[in-house]
DODRENLO-716582 format. One record per residue: residue in one letter; x, y, z of N, C-alpha, C, O in turn. Coordinates in steps of 0.05 Angstrom, whole numbers. Atoms other than C-alpha are relative to their C-alpha. Example, Ala and Ser with C-alpha at 12.3 -4.5 7.8 and 13.67 -1.06 7.14 Angstrom:
<vexdrens>
type=A; nX=18; nY=-24; nZ=0; caX=246; caY=-90; caZ=156; cX=18; cY=24; cZ=0; oX=39; oY=24; oZ=13
type=S; nX=-16; nY=-24; nZ=-1; caX=273; caY=-21; caZ=143; cX=-15; cY=22; cZ=14; oX=-5; oY=44; oZ=18
</vexdrens>
This chain:
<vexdrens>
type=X; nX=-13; nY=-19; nZ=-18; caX=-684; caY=-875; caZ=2378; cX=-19; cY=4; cZ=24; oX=-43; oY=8; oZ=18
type=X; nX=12; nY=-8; nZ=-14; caX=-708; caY=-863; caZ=2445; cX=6; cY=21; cZ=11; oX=28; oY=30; oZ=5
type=X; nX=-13; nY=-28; nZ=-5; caX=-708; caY=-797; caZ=2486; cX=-24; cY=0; cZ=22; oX=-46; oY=-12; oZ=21
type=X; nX=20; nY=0; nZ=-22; caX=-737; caY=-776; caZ=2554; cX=-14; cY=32; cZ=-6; oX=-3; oY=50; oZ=-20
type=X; nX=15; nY=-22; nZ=4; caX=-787; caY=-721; caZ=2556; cX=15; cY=31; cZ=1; oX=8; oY=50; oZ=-13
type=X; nX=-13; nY=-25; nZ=1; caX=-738; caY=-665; caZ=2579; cX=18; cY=-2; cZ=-20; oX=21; oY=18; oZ=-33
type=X; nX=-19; nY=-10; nZ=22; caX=-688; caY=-674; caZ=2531; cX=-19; cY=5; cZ=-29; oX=-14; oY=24; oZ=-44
type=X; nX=12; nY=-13; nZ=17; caX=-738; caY=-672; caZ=2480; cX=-16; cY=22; cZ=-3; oX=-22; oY=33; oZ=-24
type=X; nX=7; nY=-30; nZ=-4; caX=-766; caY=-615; caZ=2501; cX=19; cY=20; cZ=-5; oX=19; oY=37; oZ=-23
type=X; nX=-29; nY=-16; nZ=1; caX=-698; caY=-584; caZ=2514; cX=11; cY=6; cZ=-35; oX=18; oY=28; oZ=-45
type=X; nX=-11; nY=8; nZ=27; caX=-677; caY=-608; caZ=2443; cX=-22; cY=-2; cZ=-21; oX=-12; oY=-13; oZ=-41
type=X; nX=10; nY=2; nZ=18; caX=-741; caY=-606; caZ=2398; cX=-2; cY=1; cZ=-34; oX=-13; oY=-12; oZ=-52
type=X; nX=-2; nY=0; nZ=32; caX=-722; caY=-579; caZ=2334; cX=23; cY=-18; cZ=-12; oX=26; oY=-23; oZ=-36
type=X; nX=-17; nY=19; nZ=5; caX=-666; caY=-623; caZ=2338; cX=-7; cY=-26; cZ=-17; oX=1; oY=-35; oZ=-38
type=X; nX=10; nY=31; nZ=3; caX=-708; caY=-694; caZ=2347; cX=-14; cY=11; cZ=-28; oX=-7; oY=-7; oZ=-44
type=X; nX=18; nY=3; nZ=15; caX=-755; caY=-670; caZ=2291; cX=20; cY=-2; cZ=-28; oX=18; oY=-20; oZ=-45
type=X; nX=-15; nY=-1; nZ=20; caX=-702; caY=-651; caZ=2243; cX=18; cY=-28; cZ=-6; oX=32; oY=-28; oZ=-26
type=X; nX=-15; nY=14; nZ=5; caX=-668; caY=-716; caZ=2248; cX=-20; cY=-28; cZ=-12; oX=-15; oY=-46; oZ=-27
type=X; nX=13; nY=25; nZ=26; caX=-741; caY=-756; caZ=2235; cX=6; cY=8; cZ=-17; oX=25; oY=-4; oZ=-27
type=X; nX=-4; nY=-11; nZ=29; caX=-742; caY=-712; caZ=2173; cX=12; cY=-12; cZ=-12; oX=4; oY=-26; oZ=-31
type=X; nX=-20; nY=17; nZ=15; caX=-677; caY=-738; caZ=2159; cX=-3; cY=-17; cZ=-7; oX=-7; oY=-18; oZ=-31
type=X; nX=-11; nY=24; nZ=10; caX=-671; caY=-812; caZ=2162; cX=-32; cY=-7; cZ=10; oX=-36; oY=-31; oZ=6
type=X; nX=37; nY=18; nZ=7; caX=-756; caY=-827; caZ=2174; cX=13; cY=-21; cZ=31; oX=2; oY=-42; oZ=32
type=X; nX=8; nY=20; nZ=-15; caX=-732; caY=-863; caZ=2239; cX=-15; cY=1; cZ=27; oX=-17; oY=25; oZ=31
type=X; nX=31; nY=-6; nZ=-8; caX=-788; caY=-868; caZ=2291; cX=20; cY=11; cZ=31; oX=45; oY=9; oZ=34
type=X; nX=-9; nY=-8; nZ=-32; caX=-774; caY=-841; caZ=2370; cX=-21; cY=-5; cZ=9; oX=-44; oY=-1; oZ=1
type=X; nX=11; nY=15; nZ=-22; caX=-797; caY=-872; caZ=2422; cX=-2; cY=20; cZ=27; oX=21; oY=26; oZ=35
type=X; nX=2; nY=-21; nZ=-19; caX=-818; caY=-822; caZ=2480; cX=-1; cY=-8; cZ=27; oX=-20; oY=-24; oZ=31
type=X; nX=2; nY=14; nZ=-20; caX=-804; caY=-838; caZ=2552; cX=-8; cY=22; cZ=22; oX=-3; oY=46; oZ=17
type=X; nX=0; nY=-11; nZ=-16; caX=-827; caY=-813; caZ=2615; cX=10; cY=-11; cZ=37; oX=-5; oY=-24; oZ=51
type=X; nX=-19; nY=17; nZ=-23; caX=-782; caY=-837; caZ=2678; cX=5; cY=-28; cZ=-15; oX=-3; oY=-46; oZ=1
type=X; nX=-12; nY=23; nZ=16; caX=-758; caY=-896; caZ=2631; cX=-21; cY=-18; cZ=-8; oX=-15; oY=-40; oZ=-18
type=X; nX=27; nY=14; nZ=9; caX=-835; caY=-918; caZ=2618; cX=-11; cY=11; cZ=-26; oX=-27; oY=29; oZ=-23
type=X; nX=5; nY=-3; nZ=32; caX=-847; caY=-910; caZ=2538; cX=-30; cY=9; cZ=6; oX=-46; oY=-1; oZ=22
type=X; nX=33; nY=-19; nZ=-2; caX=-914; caY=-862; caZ=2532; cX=-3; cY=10; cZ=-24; oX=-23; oY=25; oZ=-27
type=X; nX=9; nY=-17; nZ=27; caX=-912; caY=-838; caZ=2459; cX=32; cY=-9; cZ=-24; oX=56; oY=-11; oZ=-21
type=X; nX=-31; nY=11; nZ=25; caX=-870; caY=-860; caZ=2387; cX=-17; cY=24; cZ=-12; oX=-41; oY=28; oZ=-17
type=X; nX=1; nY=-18; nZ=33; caX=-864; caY=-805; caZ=2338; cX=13; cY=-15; cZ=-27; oX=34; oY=-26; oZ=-31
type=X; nX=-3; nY=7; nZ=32; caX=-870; caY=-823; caZ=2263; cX=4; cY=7; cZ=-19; oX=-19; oY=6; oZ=-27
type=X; nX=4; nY=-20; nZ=15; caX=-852; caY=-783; caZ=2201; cX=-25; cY=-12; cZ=-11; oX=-34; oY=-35; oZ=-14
type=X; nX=34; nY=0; nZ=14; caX=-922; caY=-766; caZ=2169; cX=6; cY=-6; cZ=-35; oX=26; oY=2; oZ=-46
type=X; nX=8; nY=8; nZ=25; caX=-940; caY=-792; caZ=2098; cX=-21; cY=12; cZ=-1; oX=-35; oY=15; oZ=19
type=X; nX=18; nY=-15; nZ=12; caX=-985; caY=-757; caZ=2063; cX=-29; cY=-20; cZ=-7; oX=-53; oY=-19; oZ=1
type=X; nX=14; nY=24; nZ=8; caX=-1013; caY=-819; caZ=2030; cX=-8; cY=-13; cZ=27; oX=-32; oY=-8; oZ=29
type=X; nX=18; nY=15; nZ=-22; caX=-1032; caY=-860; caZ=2097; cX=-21; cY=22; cZ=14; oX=-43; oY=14; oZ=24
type=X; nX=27; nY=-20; nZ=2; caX=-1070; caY=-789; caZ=2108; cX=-30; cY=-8; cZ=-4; oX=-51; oY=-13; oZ=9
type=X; nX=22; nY=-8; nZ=14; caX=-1112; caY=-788; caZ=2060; cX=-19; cY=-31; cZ=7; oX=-42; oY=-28; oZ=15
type=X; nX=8; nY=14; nZ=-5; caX=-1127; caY=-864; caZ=2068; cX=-13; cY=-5; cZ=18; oX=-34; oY=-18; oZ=16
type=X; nX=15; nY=5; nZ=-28; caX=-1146; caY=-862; caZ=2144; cX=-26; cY=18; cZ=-5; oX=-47; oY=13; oZ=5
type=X; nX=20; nY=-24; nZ=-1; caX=-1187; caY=-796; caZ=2125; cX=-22; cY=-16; cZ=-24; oX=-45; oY=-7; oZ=-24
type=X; nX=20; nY=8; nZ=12; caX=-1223; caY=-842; caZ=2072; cX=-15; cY=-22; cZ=16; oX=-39; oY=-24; oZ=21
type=X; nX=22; nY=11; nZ=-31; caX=-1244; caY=-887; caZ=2125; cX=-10; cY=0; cZ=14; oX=-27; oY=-17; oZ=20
type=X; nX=15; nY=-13; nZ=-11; caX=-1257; caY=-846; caZ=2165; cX=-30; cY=9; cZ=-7; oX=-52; oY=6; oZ=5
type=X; nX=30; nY=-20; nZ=8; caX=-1309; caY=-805; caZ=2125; cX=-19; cY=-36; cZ=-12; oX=-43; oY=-34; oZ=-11
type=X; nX=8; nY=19; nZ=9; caX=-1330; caY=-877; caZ=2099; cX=-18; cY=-23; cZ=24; oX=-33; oY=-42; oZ=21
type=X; nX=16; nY=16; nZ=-13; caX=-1352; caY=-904; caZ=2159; cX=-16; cY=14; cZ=25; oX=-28; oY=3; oZ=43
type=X; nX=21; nY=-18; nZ=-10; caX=-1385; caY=-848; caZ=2189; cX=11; cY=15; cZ=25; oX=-3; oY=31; oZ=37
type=X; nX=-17; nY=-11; nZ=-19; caX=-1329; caY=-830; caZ=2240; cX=-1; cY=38; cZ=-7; oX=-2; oY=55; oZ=10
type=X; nX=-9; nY=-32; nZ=6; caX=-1320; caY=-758; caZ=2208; cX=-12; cY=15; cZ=-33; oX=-10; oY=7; oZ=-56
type=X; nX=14; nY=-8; nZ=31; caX=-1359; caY=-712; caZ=2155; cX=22; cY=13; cZ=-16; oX=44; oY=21; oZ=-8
type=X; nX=-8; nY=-22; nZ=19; caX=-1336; caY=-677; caZ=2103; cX=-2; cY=35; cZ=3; oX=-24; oY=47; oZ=5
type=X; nX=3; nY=-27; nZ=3; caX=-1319; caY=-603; caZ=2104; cX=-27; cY=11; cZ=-20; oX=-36; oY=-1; oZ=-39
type=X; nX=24; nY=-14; nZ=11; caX=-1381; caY=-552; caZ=2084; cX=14; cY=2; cZ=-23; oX=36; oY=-8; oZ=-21
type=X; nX=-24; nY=-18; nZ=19; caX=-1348; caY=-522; caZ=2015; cX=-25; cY=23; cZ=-4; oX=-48; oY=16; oZ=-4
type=X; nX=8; nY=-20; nZ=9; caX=-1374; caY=-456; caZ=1999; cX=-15; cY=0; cZ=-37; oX=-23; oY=21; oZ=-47
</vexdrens>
């Protein structure tokens, strides 16, 4: 799905509720030049990037109390 920046502004809870729905990606335009895809989030590809992250020295670990 694509969508230009005002209507998704205009329409936000709309576009989000419909990734939710069916997980399909939007494509974000600004004067008909593509600038941003939204993706629904997985939890799992999370945690994965965040283990590579901290694994290759990109990002520490929270203090814990």
């Amino acid at each position: 799905m694509e969508v230009n920046i005002r209507d998704l502004k205009n329409r936000l809870s709309h576009y989000l509720r419909s990734l939710r729905e069916t997980g399909e990606e939007i494509i974000i335009k600004d004067r008909n030049t593509v600038i941003a895809k939204l993706v629904p989030f997985e939890q799992q590809d999370f945690h994965a990037q965040e283990r590579h992250l901290l694994a290759t020295g990109q990002m520490k670990a929270p203090m814990r109390r």
